[in-house]
N, C-alpha and C positions, 0 to 999 in steps of 0.2 A: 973259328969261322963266323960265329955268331957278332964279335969284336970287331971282327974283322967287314962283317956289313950293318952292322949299325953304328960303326964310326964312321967307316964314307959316306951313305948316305944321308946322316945325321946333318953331319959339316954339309955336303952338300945345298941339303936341303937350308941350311941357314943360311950360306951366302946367297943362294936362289932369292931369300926372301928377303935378305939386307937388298939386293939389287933393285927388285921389286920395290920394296919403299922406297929406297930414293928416288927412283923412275917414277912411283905414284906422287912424290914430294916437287920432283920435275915441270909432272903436267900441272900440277896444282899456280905452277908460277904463271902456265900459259892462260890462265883466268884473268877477266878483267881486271883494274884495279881495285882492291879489296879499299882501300881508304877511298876512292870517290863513293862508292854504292855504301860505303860505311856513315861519311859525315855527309849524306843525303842527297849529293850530287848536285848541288846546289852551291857548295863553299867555293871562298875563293881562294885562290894558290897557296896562302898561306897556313890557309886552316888544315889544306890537305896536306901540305907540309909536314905540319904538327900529328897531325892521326896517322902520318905512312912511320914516323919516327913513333908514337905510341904505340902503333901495332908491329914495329921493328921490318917494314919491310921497306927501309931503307938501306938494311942490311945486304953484303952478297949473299948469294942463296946457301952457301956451305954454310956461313953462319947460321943461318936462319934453321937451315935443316938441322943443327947442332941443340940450338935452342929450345926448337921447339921438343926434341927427344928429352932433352935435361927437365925441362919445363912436364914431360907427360912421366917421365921417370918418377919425378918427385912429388906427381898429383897435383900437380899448381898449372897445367894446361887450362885456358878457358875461353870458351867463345868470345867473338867480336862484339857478341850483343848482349851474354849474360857474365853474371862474376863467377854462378856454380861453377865448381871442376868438372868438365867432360868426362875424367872418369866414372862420378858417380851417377852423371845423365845418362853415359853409353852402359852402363850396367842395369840401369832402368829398361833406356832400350833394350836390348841386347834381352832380358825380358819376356818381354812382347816380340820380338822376333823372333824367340826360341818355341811360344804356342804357336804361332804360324809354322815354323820349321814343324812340330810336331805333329799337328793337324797334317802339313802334307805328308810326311813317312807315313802315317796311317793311314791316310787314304791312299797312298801308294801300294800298301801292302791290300788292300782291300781291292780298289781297281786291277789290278797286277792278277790277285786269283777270280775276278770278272770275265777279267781279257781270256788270262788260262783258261776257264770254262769256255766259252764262247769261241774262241780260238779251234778251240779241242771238240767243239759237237761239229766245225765247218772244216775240219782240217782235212776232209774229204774234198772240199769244195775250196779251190783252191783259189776261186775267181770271186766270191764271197768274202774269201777270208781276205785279200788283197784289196778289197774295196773298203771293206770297215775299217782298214788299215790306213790305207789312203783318205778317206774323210777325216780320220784321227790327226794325224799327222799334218795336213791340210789345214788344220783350224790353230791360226796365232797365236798367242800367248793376250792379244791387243785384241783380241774378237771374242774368246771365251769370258774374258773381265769384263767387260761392260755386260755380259748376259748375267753373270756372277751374281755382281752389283746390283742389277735389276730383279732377280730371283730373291736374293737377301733384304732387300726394302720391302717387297711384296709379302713373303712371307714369315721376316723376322729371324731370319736363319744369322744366325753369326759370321761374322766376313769371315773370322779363324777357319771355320766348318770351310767356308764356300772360296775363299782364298786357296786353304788347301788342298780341296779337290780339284781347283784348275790348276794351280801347281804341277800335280802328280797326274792327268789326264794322258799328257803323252812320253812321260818316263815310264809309266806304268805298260801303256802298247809297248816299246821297248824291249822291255822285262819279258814283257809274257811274249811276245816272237821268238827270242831268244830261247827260252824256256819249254814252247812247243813248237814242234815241225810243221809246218802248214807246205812244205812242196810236194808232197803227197807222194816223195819216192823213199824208198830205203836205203839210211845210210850206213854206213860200216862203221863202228863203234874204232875209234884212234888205236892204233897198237899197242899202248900201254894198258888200256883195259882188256881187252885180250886176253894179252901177257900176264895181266893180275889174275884174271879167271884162272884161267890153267894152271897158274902154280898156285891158286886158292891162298891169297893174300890175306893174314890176318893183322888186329890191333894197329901199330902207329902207320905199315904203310900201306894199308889199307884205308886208311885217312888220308892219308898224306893224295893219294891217289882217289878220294872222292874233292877232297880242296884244290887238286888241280881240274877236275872234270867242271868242278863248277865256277872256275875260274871266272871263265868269259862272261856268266848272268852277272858276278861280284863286280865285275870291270863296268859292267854298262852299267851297274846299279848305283857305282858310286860318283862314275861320269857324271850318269842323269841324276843326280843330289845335289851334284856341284855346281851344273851347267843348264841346268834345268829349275832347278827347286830353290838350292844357295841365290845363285845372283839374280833369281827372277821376283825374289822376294819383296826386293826395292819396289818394284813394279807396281807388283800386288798390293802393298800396301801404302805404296801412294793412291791408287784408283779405288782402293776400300773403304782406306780414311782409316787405317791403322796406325796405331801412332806408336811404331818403332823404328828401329836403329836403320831400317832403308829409307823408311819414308825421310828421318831425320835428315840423312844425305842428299838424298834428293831435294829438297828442300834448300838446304845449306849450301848446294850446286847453287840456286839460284840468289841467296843472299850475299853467294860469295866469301862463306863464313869459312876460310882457310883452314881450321885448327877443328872444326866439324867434319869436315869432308875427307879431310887426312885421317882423322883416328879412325873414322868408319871405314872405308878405302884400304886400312891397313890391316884393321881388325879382318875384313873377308879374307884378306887374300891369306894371313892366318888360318883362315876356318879353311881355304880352298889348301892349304898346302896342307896342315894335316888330315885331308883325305886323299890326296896324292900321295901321299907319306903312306898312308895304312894301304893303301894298294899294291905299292912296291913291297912291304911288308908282305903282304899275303901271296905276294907272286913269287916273293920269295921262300917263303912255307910250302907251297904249292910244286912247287919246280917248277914253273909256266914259262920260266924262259931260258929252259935247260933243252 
């Protein structure tokens, strides 16, 4: 049984993500031309000529996508602008994205039992609890960062610190909703708890049946890491002045720097698929969709 679901959705999940990069190697074609913005937009036909055959994008694009794999396969991928390997800049990066990553799961887990407190002295008050809710939820990802920003110059706080607490501000409401009942009525606990009471469940499915009850907090919590925390990171630390592997992108979006914007673009959607992957993993543990 075991073989039998982590070879399908193993294979799955790798054609998922061969599909993915080529599609993100697609869009990358619909950017301007990387050779004008490269030899300064200023040359004349012939110069660009020479720079679109230096940087091979005279090639058709299967080429090109072949290339540039062989080329990151063998560590010899490099920017339009410097000679370093991108491998060993996006491991620099990669870095510095991982403290900010870190800063936010921390402050996630710290706002997360905030919200639980708070949540839980109002969860009588059901018209209170819906409003702190709604202010939360309410405030941008692009309204919180400039406050950020402006609180970490004033008082010297670390973008990391103040990055990851706007991160994790509304994953963490999220979490703790989930977590505690704020509709103020009584619900019936799902049949299988029940059913495990009475026949007094012990050891593995006893487990087995608290990793499905907490199913749904895991689901939201790895949604909002992924969709919240993972791809808001760029963001963050473009408006911090962090200097990792989103900002790099971001940046590299606007230089037009092809073989920058693909490694990084590929590497998330990596990070995004192996926590899709441990989802279906644990729903699979779980029995969640039995």
């Amino acid at each position: 049984m075991m073989d039998k679901f982590f070879g399908g959705p193993i294979s799955r999940y790798m054609v998922a993500l061969l599909v993915v990069w080529i599609g993100i190697f697609i869009l990358t074609t619909g950017l301007p031309d990387a050779s004008i913005v490269v030899s300064g937009g200023k040359a004349n036909a012939q110069n660009i000529k020479h720079v679109r055959e230096e940087l091979h994008l005279d090639k058709p694009v299967w080429k090109r996508f072949g290339l540039l794999w062989t080329q990151m396969l063998k560590g010899e991928l490099k920017s339009y602008y410097h000679s370093e390997p991108l491998q060993r800049v996006l491991a620099q990066k990669i870095g510095i994205s991982f403290k900010l990553l870190l800063s936010s799961l921390i402050s996630l887990f710290f706002l997360c039992c905030s919200w639980i407190f708070v949540l839980y002295r109002f969860r009588n008050s059901t018209w209170a609890a819906s409003v702190l809710m709604g202010i939360t939820s309410s405030i941008p990802l692009f309204i919180t960062l400039p406050l950020i920003l402006f609180l970490c110059g004033r008082y010297d706080i670390s973008p990391f610190i103040g990055g990851g607490v706007c991160l994790a501000i509304y994953p963490s409401m999220l979490l703790a909703t989930n977590l505690v009942d704020i509709s103020g009525k009584k619900k019936t606990p799902p049949l299988y708890q029940i059913l495990a009471k009475q026949c007094g469940l012990r050891g593995k499915p006893l487990f087995a049946m608290k990793l499905r009850t907490a199913y749904s907090a895991v689901q939201i919590l790895l949604n909002s890491i992924v969709f919240f925390i993972v791809l808001g990171i760029p963001v963050a630390e473009f408006m911090l002045g962090i200097p990792g592997a989103g900002r790099w992108m971001l940046e590299s979006i606007l230089r037009i720097d092809l073989p920058v914007v693909y490694i990084c673009a590929a590497f998330s959607a990596f990070v995004c698929a192996l926590f899709f992957f441990f989802d279906e993993v644990y729903s699979f543990w779980a029995g969640a969709d039995i």
